[in-house]
C-alpha positions as CSV (number, residue, x, y, z in Angstrom):
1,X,56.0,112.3,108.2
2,X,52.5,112.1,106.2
3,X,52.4,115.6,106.8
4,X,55.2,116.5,104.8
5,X,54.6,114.1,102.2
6,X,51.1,115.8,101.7
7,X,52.8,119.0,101.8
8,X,55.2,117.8,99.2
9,X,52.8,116.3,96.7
10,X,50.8,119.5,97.2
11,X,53.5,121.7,96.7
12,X,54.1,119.9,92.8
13,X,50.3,120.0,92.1
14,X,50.4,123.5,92.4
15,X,53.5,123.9,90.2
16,X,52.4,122.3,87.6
17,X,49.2,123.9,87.5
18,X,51.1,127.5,87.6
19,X,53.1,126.6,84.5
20,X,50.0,125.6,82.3
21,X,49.0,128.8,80.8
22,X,47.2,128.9,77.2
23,X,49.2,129.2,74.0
24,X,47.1,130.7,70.9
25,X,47.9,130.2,67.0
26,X,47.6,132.9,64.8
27,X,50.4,131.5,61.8
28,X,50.0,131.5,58.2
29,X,51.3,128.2,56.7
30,X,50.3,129.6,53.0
31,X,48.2,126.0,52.3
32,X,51.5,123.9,53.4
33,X,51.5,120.8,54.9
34,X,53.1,122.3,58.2
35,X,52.5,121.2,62.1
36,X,53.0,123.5,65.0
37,X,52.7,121.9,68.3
38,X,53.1,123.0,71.7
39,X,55.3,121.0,73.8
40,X,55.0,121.3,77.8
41,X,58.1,122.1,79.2
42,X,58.0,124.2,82.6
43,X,57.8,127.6,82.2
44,X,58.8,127.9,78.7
45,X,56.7,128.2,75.3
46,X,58.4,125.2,73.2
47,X,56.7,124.5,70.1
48,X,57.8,122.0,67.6
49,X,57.2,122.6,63.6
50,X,57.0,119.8,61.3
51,X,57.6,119.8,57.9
52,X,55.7,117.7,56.0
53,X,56.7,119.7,52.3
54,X,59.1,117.7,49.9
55,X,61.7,120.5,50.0
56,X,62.5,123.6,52.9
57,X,60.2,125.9,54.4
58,X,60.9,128.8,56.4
59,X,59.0,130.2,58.8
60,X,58.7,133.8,61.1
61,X,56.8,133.5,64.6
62,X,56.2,136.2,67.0
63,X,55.8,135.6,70.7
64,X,53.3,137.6,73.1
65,X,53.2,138.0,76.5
66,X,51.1,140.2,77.3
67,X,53.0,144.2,78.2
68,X,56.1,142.3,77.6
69,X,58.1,143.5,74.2
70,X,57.3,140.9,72.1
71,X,60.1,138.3,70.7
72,X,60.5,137.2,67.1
73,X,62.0,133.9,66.1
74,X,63.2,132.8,62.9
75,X,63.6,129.3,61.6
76,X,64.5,127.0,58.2
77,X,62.7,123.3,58.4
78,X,64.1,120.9,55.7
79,X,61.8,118.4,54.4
80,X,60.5,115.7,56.5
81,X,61.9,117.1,59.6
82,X,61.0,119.1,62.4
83,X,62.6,121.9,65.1
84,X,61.5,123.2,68.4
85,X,61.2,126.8,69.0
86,X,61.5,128.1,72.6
87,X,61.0,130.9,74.2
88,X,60.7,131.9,78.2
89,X,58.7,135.0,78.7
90,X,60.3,137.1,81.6
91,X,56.8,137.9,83.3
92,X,54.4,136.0,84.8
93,X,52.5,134.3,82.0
94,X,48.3,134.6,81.5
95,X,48.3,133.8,77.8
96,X,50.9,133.8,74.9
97,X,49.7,134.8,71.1
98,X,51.7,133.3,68.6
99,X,51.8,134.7,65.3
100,X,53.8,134.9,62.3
101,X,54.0,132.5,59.0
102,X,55.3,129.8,57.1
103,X,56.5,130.0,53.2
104,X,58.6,127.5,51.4
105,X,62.2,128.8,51.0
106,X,62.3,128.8,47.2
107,X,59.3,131.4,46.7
108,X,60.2,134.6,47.1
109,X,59.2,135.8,50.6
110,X,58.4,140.4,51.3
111,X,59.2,141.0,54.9
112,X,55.7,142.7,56.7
């Protein structure tokens, strides 16, 4: 019985440590008063952008995984609030780049 509990406990150790993979920022917030977290939630790259502006922001971000074709996602924040992002790469994970940037929805914004 103490085998398979060891075997058991062992067996989540080693998940969780599979799913933690780095996550690196690369997102233009344009001086605004902007948050982007990373949220652990298994294999998935959840992030959560807060809005700290008095009115809406918008905001591109690209996801990275490596050879994988990268994923763009794009959100609106209204003031004082916040939304998660997610995305679950389709290969196994080393590192994910995010990229992309932030803008306040009434300021004219030229697609890159």
């Amino acid at each position: 019985m103490t085998v398979r509990k060891v075997a058991i406990v062992s067996g989540l150790l080693l998940s969780a440590v599979a799913a933690a993979f780095p996550v690196e920022f690369d997102v233009n917030t344009e001086g605004l008063e902007v948050d982007i977290v990373r949220v652990d939630v298994d294999e998935a790259v959840v992030l959560r952008v807060r809005n700290y502006e008095d009115g809406e922001i918008r905001c591109d971000l690209t996801f990275r995984n490596g050879p994988e074709i990268a994923r763009q996602r794009k959100i609106s924040v209204d003031a004082g609030q916040d939304r998660v992002v997610r995305w679950v790469p389709s290969r196994q994970v080393v590192r994910i780049r995010v990229s992309g940037s932030c803008w306040r929805s009434d300021e004219a914004h030229a697609a890159a």
